[in-house]
KENURO-802108 format. One record per residue: x, y, z of N, C-alpha, C in turn; residue in three letters. Coordinates in steps of 0.1 Angstrom, whole numbers, plus 5000, padded with zeros to 4 digits. Layout:
KENURO-802108
XYZXYZXYZALA;...
end
This chain:
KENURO-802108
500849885000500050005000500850135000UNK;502350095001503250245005503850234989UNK;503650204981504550174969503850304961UNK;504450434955504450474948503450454930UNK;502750464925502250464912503150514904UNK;503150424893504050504882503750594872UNK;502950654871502350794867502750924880UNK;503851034874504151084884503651244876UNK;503251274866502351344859500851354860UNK;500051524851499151464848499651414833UNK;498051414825497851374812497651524805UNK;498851544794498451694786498351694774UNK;496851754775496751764758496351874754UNK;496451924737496352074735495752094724UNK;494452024726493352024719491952074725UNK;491052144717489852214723489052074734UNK;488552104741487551964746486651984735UNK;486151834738485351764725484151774725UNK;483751864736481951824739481551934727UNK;481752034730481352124716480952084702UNK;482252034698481951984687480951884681UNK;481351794693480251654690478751764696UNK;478351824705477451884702476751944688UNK;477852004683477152054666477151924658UNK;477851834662477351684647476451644656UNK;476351634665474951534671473751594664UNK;473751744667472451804667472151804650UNK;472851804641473251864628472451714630UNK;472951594629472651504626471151424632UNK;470351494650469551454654468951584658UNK;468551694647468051764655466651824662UNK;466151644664465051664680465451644685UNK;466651634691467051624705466951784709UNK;466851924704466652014707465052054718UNK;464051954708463051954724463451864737UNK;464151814739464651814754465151904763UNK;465951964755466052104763465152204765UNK;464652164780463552254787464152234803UNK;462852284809463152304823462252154828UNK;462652094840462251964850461551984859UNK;459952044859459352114866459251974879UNK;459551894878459351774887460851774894UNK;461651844894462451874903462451924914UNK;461952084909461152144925460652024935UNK;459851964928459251864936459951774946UNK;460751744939461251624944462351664957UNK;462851824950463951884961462951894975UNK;462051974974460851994983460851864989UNK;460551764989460751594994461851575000UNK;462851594995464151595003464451635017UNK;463951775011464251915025463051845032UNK;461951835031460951745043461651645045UNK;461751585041462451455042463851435057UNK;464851515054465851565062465251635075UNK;464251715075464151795087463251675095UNK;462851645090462251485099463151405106UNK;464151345096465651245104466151355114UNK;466551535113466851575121466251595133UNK;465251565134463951565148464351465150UNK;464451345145463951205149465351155158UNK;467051225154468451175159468651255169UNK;467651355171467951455182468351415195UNK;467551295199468151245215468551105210UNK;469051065201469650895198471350935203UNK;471750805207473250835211473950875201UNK;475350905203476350945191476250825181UNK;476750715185477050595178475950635165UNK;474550645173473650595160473650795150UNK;473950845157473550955147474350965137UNK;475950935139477050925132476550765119UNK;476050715126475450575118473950615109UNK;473150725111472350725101472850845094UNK;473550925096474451025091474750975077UNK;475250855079476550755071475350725059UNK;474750595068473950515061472750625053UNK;472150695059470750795053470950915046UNK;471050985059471851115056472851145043UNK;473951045047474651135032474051115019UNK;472750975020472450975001472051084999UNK;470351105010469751265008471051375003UNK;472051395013472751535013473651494999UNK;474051394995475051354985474051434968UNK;472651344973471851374960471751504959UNK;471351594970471151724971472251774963UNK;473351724967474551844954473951804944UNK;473851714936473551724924472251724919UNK;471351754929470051874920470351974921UNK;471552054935471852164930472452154916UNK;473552104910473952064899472852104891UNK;472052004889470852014882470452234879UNK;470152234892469752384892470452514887UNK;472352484891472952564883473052554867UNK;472552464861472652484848470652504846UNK;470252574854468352634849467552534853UNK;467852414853466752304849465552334856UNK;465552344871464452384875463752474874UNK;463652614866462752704862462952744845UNK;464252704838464352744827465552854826UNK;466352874815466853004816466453124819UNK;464953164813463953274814463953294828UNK;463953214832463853264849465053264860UNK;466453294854467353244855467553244875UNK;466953374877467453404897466653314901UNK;465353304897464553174905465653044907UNK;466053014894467052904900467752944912UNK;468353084911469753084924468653114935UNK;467953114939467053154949466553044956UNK;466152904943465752754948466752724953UNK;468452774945469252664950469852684961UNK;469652794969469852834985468852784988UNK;467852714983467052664995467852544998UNK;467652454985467752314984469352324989UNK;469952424993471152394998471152365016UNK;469852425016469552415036470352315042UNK;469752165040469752055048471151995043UNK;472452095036473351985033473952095049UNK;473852195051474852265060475652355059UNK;476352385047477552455044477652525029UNK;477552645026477152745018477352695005UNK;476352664993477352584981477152624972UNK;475652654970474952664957475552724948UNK;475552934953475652984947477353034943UNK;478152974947479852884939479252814935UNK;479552734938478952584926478952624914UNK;477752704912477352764896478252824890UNK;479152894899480252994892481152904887UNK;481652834896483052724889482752644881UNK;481352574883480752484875480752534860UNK;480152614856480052674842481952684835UNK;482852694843484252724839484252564836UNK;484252454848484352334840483852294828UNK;482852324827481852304814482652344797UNK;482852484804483652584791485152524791UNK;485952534799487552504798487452344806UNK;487052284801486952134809488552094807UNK;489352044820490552014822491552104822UNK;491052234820492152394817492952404829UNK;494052384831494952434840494852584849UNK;494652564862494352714864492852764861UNK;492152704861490652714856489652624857UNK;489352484853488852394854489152314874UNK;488652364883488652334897488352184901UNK;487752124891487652014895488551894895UNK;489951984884490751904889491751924897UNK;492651784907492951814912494551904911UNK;494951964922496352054920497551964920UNK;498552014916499551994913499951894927UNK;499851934940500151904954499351794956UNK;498251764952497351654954497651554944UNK;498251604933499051444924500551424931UNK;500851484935502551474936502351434952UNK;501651414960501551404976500351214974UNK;499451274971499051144973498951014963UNK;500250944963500650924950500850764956UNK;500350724966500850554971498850524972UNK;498750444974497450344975496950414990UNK;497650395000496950475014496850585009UNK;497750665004497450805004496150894991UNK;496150774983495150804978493650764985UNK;493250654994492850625004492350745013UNK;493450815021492750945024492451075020UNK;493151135005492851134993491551184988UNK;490950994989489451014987488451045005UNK;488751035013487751025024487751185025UNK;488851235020489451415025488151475011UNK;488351385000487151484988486651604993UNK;485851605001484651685002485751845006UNK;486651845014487751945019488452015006UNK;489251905000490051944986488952004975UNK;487851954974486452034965486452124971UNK;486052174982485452314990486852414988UNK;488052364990488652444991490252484978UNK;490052384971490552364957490852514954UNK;489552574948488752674941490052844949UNK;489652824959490252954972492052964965UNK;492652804957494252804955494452834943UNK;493452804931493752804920492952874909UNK;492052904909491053034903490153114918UNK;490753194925489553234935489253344925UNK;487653404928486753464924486653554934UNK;486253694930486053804935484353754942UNK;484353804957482853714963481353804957UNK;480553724955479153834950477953844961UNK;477553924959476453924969475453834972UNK;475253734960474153624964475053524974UNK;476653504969477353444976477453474993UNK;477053604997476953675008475653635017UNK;474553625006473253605008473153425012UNK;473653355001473953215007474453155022UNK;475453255021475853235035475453235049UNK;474653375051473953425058472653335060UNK;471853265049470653205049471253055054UNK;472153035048472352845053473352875074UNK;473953015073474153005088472953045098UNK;472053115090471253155101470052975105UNK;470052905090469552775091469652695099UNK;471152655101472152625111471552645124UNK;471352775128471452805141470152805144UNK;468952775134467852725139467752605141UNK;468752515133468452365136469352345154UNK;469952405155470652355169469652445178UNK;468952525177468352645186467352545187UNK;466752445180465552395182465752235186UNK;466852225182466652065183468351985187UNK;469052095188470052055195471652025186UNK;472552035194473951925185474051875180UNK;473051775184472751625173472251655165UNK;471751685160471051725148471851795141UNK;472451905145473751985137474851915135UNK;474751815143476251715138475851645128UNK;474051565133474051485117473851545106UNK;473251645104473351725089474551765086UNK;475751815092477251805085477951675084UNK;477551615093478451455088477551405076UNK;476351425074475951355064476251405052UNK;476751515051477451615042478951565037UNK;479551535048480651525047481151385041UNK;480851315053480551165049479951095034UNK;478751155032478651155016479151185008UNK;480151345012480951355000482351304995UNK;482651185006484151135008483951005007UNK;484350925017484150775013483350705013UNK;482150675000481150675000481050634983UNK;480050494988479750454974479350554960UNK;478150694964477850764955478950854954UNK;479950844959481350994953481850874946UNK;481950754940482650684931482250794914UNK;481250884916481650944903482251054903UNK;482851084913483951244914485451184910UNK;485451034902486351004899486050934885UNK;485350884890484350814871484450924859UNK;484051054864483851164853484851204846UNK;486451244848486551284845488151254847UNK;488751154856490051104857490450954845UNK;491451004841491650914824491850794829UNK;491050684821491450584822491650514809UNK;491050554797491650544786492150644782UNK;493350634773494450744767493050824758UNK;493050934758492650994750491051054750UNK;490450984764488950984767488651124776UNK;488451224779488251254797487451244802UNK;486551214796484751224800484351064801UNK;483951024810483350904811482050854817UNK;481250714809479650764817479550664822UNK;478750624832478150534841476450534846UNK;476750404838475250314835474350304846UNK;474850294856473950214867473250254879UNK;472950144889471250194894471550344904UNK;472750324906473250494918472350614909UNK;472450584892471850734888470550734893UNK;469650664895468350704905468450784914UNK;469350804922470250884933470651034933UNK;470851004917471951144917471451214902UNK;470451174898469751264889470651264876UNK;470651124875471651054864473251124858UNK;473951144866474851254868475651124860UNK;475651024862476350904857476750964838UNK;475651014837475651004820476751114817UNK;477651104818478451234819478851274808UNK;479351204797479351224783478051314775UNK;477151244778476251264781475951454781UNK;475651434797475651574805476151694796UNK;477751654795478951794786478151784777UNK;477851694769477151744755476251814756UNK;475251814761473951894762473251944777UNK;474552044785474252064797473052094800UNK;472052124791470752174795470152114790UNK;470052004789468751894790469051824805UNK;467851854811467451774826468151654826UNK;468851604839469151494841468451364838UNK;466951404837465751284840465551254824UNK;466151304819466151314798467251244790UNK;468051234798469951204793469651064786UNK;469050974794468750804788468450834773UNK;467350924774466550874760467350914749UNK;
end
């Protein structure tokens, strides 16, 4: 487990990404796939389910011992808070109201950010759109990792903690390598998911505030649904960067699996990608 990988690089290439283009032959060649791109009015919905959903487990672990809150955290908790990132996902590219209505999205996605605990939405959307445009761009594309994170965790353990750390190296990536001047919805995010915070412990205690951030956290680290924060977009064939995954987790995650997919036509709803 201490033995070094022999890849002590990334992978460099110095060609446009591909999603673009294969976008204009797809469409040139299928162009109804243009009515898919609309808005997922059955999103709202479902986010609305969630947020009920979570503030119930938070009542319910309020006086359970540590062991078990840390254990439904794990087990419950992080699918809800895991999925929640990616309807936010969903929401930073419109899906839930459409382009025409573009603030309603940033306005839903501070809600649907409540029950994960920790300010997301409205970043998210900012960096997320640079992935999309410069996907893999040095200095720009955040989702990959830095220079210090290939060159440090480069043995089997250390990749190991690596992944359980995710959710830390995502949150804070962004602050090393493109920071962004802060905006006022980002100000506004803040303020609404702290003042959230302080109602869930003002009402119902520690426990509750612990299991909504471990479920956060724990979801976003070692955990069967973060197997695609490595699926998407780390090479496993020469020459691929985008990769998609078929299986039943996309019920979970608002078929985020379809990732090829996804880049090609960021604005068709998750729940549309199959067809």
């Amino acid at each position: 487990m201490g033995n070094r990988v022999s890849r002590e690089d990334f992978e460099w290439v110095y060609t446009d990404q591909p999603h673009a283009s294969r976008r204009r032959e797809i469409l040139a060649k299928y162009p109804e796939i243009r009515s898919l791109m609309k808005p997922d009015s059955n999103l709202i919905w479902i986010i609305i389910m969630m947020i009920l959903t979570q503030l119930v487990a938070f009542y319910l672990v309020k006086d359970l011992d540590w062991k078990w809150v840390i254990f439904w955290a794990y087990t419950f908790g992080s699918c809800i808070n895991h999925s929640m990132t990616l309807a936010i996902h969903e929401i930073s590219h419109n899906i839930a109201f459409g382009h025409y209505k573009a603030m309603w999205n940033r306005w839903f996605g501070m809600f649907a950010n409540l029950p994960i605990g920790v300010p997301y939405s409205i970043s998210f959307k900012r960096y997320h759109m640079d992935h999309h445009r410069y996907l893999g761009a040095d200095g720009v594309d955040v989702d990959i990792p830095t220079d210090f994170e290939g060159w440090f965790f480069c043995t089997t353990f250390r990749k190991f903690i690596w992944v359980i750390l995710q959710p830390l190296f995502y949150a804070f990536r962004p602050l090393f390598i493109n920071p962004k001047p802060i905006t006022y919805l980002e100000i506004i995010n803040t303020v609404a998911q702290i003042t959230f915070d302080i109602i869930i412990y003002y009402f119902w205690g520690i426990k509750s505030l612990v299991y909504m951030l471990a479920a956060t956290l724990l979801g976003l680290g070692l955990h069967p649904i973060s197997g695609h924060f490595i699926a998407e977009h780390y090479m496993f064939l020469k020459g691929h960067e985008t990769y998609s995954y078929y299986g039943p987790l996309n019920l979970l995650t608002f078929n985020v699996g379809y990732h090829n997919e996804h880049h090609d036509f960021p604005n068709i709803p998750g729940k549309s990608l199959p067809l």
